[in-house]
N, C-alpha and C positions, 0 to 999 in steps of 0.2 A: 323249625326252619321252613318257612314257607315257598310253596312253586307258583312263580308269577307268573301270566302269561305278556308276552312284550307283541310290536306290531313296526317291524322294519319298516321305517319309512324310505328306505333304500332301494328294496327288494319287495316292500311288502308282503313279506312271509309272516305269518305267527307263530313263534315260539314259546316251550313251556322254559325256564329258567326258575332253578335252585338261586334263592338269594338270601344267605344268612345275617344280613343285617342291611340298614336301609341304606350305607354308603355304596353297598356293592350292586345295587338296583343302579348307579349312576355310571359303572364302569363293565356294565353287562354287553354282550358283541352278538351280535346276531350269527346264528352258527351256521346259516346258508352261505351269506355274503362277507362276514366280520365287523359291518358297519354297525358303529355305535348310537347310530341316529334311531334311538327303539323308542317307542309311547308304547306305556303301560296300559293295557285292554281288562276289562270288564271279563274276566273269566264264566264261562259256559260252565253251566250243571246238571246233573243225571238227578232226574226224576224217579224212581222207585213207587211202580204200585203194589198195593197189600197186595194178598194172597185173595182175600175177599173181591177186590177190585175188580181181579183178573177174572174168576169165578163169577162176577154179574157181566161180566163184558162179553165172556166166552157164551152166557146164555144157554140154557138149557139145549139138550141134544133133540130135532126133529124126532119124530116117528119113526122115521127110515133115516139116519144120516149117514153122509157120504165117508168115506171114508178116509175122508183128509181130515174130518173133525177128530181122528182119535189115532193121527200123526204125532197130536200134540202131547205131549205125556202129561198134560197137567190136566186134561180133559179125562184122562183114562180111569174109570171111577168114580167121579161127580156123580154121576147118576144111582149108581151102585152105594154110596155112601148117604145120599139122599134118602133114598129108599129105606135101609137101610132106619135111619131115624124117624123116617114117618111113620114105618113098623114098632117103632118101639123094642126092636130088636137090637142084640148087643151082635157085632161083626166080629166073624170068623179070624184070629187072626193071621191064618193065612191070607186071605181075601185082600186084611189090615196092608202085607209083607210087599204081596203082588202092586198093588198101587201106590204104595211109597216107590218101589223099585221103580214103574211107569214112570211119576214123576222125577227122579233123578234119572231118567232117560232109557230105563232099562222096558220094552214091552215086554208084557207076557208072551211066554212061549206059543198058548194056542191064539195069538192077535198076530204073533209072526208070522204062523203058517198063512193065515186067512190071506195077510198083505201079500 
């Protein structure tokens, strides 16, 4: 069952409308005003970037960066993890636990004190 979006020609509001089959698209009411006078709109869509995407967007940390760059929990570690593989080394999984947490919004405890 599809959500259409409608465009009061009354009120000119846009609403989303549940419509389970195409007769009921003709007896839909606009739930601002009640006017049945609706045109069906072109629905709007969300965009979703990778994880990658974000990761060349957000661009490597300065020499010194500021401290709103590591606000963002999904920055917290990039660098650490980089490292990391250009070492050739395998990551502590503590290290691993600390910057999963970061990015589901958890900072580490000594980046809280610092902030």
């Amino acid at each position: 069952m599809p959500i259409y979006e409608f465009l009061c020609r009354k009120c000119n509001t846009k609403s989303s409308i549940l419509v389970r089959n195409r007769a009921e698209s003709s007896i839909a009411k606009c739930p601002s005003c009640g006017s049945s006078n609706l045109e069906r709109v072109i629905s709007s869509f969300a965009y979703h970037k990778s994880a990658k995407t974000i990761r060349e967007e957000a661009g490597e940390p300065r020499m010194f960066p500021n401290s709103d760059y590591y606000k963002d929990p999904r920055n917290v570690g990039r660098w650490t993890e980089k490292r990391f593989k250009e070492l050739g080394l395998d990551m502590p999984p503590q290290i691993q636990e600390e910057i999963q947490a970061a990015r589901e919004g958890e900072l580490p405890k000594s980046l809280k004190e610092r902030l």
